[in-house]
TIVEX-542700 format. One record per residue (C-alpha): residue in three letters; residue number from 1; x, y, z. Coordinates in steps of 0.25 Angstrom, whole numbers, plus 5000, padded with zeros to 4 digits. Layout:
BEGIN
type->ala | seq->NUM | px->X | py->Y | pz->Z;
...
***
This chain:
BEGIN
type->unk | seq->1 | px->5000 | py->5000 | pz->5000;
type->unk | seq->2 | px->5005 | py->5014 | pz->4995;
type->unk | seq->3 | px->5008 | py->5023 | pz->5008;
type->unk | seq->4 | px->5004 | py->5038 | pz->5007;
type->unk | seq->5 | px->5017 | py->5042 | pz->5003;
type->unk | seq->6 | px->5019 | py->5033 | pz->4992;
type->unk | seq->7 | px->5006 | py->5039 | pz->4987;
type->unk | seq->8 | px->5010 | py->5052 | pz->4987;
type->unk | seq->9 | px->5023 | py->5048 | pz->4980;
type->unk | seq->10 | px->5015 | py->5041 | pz->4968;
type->unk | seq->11 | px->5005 | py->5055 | pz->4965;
type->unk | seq->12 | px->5016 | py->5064 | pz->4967;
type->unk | seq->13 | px->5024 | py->5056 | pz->4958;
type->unk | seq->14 | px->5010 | py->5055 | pz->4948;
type->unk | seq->15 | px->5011 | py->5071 | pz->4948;
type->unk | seq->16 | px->5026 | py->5073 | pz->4943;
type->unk | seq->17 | px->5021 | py->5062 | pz->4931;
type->unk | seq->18 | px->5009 | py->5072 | pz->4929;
type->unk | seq->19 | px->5001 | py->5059 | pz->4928;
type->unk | seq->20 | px->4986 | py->5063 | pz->4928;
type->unk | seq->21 | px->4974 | py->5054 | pz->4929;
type->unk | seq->22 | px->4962 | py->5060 | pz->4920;
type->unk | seq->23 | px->4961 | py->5072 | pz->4909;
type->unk | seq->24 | px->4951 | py->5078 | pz->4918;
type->unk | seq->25 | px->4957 | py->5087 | pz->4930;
type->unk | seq->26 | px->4954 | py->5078 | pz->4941;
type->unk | seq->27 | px->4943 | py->5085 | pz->4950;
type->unk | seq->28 | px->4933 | py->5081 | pz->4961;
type->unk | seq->29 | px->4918 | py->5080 | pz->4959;
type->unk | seq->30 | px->4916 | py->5091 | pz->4969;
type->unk | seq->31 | px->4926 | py->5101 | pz->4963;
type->unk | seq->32 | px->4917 | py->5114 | pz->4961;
type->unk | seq->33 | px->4908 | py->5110 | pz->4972;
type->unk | seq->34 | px->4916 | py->5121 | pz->4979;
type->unk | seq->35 | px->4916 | py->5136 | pz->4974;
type->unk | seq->36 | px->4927 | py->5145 | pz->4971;
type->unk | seq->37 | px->4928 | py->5151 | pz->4983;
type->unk | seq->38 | px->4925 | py->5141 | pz->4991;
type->unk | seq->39 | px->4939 | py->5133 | pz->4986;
type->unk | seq->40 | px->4947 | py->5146 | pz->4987;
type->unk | seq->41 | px->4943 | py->5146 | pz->5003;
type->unk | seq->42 | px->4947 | py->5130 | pz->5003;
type->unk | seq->43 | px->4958 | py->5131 | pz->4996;
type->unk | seq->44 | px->4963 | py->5144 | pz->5003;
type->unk | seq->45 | px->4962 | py->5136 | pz->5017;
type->unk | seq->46 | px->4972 | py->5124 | pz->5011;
type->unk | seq->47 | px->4982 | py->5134 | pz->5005;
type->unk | seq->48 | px->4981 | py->5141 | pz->5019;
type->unk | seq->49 | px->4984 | py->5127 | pz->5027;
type->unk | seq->50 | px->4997 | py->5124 | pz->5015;
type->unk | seq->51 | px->5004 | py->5137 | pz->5017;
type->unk | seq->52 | px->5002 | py->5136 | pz->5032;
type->unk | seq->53 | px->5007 | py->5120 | pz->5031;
type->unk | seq->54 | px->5017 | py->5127 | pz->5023;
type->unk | seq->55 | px->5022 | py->5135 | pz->5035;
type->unk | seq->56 | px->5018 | py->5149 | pz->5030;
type->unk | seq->57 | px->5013 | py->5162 | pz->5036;
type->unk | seq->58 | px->5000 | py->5165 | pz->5032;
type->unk | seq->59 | px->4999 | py->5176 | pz->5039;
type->unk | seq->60 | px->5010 | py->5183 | pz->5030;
type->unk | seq->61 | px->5007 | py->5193 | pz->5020;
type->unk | seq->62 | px->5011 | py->5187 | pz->5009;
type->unk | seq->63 | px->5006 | py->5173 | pz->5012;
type->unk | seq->64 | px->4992 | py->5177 | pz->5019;
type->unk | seq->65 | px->4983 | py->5178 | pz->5004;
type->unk | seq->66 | px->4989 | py->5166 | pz->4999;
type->unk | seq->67 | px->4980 | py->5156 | pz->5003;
type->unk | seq->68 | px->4968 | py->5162 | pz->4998;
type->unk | seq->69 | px->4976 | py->5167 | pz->4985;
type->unk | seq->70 | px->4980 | py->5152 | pz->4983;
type->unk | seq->71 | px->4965 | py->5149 | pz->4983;
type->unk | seq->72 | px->4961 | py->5158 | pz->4973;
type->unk | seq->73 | px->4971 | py->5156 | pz->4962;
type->unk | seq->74 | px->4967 | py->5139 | pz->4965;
type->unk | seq->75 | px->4954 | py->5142 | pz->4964;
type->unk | seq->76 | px->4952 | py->5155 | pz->4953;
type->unk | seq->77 | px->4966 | py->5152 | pz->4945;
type->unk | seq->78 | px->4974 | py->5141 | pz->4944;
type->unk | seq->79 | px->4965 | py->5131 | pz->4947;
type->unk | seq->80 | px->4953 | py->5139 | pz->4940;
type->unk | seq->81 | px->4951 | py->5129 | pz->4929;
type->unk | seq->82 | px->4947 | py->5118 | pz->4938;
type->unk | seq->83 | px->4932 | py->5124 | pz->4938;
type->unk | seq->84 | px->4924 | py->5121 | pz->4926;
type->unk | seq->85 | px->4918 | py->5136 | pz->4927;
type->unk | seq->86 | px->4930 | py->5141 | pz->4922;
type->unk | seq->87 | px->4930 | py->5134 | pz->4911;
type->unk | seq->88 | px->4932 | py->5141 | pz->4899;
type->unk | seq->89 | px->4922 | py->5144 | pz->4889;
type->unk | seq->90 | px->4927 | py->5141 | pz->4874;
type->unk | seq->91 | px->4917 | py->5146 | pz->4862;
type->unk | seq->92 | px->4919 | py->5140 | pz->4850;
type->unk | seq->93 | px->4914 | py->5146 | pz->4837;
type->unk | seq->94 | px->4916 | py->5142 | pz->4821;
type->unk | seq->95 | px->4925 | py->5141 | pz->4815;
type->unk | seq->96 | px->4922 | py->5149 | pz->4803;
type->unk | seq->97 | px->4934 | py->5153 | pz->4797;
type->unk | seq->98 | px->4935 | py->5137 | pz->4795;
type->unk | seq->99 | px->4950 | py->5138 | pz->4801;
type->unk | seq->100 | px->4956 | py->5125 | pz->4799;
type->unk | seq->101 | px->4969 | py->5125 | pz->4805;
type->unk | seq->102 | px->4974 | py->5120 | pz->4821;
type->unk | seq->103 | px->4974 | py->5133 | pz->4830;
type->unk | seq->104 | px->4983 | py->5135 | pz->4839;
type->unk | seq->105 | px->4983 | py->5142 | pz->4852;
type->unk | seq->106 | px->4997 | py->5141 | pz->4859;
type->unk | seq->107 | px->5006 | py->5146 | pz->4871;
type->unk | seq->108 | px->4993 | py->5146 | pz->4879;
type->unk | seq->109 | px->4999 | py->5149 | pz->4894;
type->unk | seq->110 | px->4996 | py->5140 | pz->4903;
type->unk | seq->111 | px->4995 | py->5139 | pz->4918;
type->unk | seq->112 | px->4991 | py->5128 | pz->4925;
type->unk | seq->113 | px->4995 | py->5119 | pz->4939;
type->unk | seq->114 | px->5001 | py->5105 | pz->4939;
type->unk | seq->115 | px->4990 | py->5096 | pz->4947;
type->unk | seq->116 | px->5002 | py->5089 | pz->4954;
type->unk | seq->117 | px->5008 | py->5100 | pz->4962;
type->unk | seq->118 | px->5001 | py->5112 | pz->4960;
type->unk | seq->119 | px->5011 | py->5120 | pz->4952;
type->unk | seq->120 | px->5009 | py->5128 | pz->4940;
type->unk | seq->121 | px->5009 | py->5122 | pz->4926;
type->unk | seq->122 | px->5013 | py->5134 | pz->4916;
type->unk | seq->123 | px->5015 | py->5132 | pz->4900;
type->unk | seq->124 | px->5010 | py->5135 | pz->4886;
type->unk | seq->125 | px->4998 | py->5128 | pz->4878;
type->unk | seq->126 | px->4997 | py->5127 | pz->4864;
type->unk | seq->127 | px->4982 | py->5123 | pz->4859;
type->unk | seq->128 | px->4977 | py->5118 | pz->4844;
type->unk | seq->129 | px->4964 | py->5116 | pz->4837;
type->unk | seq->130 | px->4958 | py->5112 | pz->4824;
type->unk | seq->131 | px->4944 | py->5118 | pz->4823;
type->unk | seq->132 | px->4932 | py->5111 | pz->4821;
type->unk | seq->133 | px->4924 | py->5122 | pz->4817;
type->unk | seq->134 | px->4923 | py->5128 | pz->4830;
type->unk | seq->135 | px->4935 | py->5139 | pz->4836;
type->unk | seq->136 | px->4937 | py->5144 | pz->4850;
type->unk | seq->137 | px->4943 | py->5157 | pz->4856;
type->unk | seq->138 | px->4959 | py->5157 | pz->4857;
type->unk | seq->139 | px->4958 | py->5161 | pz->4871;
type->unk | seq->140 | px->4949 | py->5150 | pz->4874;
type->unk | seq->141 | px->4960 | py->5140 | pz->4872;
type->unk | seq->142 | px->4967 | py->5147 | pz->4882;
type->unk | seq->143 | px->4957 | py->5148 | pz->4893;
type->unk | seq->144 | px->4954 | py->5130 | pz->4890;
type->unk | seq->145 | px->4971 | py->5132 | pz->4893;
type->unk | seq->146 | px->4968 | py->5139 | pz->4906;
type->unk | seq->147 | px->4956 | py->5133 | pz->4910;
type->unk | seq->148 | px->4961 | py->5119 | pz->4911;
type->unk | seq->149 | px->4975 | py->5123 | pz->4915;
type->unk | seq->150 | px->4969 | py->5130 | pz->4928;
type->unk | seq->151 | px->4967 | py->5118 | pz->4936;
type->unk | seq->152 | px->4977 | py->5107 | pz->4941;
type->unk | seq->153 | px->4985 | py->5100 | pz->4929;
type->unk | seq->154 | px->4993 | py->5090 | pz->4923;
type->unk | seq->155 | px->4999 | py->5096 | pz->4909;
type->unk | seq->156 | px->4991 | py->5084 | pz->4902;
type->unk | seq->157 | px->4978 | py->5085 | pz->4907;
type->unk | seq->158 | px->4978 | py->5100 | pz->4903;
type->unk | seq->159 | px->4982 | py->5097 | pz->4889;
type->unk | seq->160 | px->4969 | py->5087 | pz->4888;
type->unk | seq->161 | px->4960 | py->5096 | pz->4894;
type->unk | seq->162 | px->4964 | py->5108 | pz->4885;
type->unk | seq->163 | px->4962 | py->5100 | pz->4872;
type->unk | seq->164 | px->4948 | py->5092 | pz->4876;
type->unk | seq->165 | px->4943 | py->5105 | pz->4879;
type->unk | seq->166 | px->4945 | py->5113 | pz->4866;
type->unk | seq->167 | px->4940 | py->5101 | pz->4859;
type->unk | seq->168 | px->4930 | py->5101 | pz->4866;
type->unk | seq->169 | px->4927 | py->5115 | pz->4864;
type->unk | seq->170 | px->4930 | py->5115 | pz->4850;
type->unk | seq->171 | px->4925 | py->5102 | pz->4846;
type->unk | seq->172 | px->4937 | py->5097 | pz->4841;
type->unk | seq->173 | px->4946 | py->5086 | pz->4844;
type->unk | seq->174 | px->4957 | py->5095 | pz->4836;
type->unk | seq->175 | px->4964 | py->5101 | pz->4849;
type->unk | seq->176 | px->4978 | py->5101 | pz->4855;
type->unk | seq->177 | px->4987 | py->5105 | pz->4866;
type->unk | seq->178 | px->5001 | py->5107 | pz->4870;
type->unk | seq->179 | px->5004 | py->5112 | pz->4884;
type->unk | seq->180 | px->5019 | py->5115 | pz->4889;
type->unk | seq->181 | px->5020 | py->5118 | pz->4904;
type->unk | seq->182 | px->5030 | py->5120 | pz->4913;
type->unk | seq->183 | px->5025 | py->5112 | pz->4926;
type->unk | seq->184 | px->5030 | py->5118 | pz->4939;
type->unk | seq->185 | px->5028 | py->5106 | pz->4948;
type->unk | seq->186 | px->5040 | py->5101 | pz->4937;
type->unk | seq->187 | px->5048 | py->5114 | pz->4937;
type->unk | seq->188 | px->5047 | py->5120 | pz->4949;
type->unk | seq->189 | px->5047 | py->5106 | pz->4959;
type->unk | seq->190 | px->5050 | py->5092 | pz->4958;
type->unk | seq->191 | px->5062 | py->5092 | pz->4946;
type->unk | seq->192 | px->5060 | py->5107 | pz->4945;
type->unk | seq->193 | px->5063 | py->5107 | pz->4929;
type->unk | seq->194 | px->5060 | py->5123 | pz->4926;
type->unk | seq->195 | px->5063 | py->5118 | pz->4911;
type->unk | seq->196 | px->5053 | py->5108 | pz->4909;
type->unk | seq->197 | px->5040 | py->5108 | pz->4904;
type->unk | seq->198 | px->5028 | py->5097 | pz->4901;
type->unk | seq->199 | px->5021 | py->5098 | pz->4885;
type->unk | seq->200 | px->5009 | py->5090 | pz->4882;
type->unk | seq->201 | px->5000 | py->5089 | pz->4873;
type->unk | seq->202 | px->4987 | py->5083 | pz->4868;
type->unk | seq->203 | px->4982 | py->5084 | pz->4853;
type->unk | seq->204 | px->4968 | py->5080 | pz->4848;
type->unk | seq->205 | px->4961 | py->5076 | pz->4836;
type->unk | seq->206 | px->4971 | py->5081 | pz->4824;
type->unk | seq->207 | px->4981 | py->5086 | pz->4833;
type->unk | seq->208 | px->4985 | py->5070 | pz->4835;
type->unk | seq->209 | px->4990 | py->5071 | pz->4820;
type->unk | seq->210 | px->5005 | py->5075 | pz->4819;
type->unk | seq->211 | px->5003 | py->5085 | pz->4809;
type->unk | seq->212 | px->4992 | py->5094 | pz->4816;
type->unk | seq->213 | px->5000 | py->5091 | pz->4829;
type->unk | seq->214 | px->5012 | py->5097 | pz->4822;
type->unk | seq->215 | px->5006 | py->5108 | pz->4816;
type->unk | seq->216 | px->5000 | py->5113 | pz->4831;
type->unk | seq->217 | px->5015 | py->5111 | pz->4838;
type->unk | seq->218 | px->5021 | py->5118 | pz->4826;
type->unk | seq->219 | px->5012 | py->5130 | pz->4829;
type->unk | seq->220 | px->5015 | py->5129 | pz->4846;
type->unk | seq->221 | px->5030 | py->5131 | pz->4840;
type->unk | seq->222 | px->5028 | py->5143 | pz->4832;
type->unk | seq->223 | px->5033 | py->5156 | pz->4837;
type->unk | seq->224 | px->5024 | py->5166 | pz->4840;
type->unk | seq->225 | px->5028 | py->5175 | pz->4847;
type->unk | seq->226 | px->5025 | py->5187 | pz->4845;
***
């Protein structure tokens, strides 16, 4: 039988190997039975118990707002994408100037958190689409990026979600994704590589032949800056 500590060795071992068991983010039944403020007070309370585990002086200037702050930016920021309400709303309309060709929407920032050890996940995506007679806003893409990237991640689990949403929202199986992030729970603990940094991808419908996948790596690789 396993003890406690040989337990705790095989999950934190899981989380360095970024293995992830579903394309879902993992989340209880009863996540939003609780409103927003309700988790910033909870949450606040449990960052206040840490700092103080930690040894800190809450009663310090600088430290006294920290809990609360914490909370907010779990709740409002980082962690935002968690709640279904702020889910972006993408409109589609026609394509009616009968563009044929892959679009390409690259160097989309992107902020997220690594669901092992609660640091900062920071790097570029690069999205394509052939339309199927429908279009959506440029921007859109880019709030789909930052909608599934606020919440607790693995790199992986984000490339999926982003590409089954825009098909789903463009009714189109045509969709692709590259993400390259640097992952601070590699470079700044653990190995502490500052160089490294983690690419995947995940391509649908044409994009699984060579030539349409070349053509959207070819166009991440152009120079444009400007």
């Amino acid at each position: 039988m396993k003890t406690d500590k040989a337990i705790e060795d095989q999950f934190e071992s899981l989380g360095d190997d970024h293995a992830s068991s579903t394309q879902d983010t993992p989340l209880r039944k009863d996540a939003f039975m609780l409103d927003d403020d309700e988790k910033i007070n909870r949450i606040q309370d449990n960052v206040r118990e840490i700092l103080l585990t930690l040894g800190l002086d809450l009663e310090d200037d600088s430290l006294k707002g920290t809990p609360k702050r914490v909370a907010k930016m779990f709740v409002n920021e980082i962690f935002g994408g968690l709640h279904p309400k702020r889910k972006p709303k993408s409109s589609t309309f026609d394509n009616k100037y009968k563009y044929g060709e892959m679009l390409v929407e690259k160097n989309i920032t992107l902020y997220s958190t690594c669901e092992h050890h609660l640091l900062p996940i920071v790097g570029k995506a690069h999205i394509a689409y052939i339309s199927n007679g429908t279009v959506v806003g440029l921007s859109k893409m880019n709030r789909i990026v930052d909608y599934y990237a606020k919440r607790p991640q693995v790199q992986e689990r984000l490339n999926l979600q982003i590409v089954k949403e825009l098909q789903n929202v463009l009714n189109t199986e045509d969709v692709a994704c590259v993400i390259d992030a640097k992952h601070l729970c590699v470079n700044s603990r653990g190995i502490r590589d500052i160089d490294s940094s983690t690419v995947t991808a995940e391509y649908g419908g044409k994009f699984k032949e060579e030539s349409f996948r070349r053509e959207f790596l070819d166009y991440i690789n152009l120079d444009t800056t400007f």
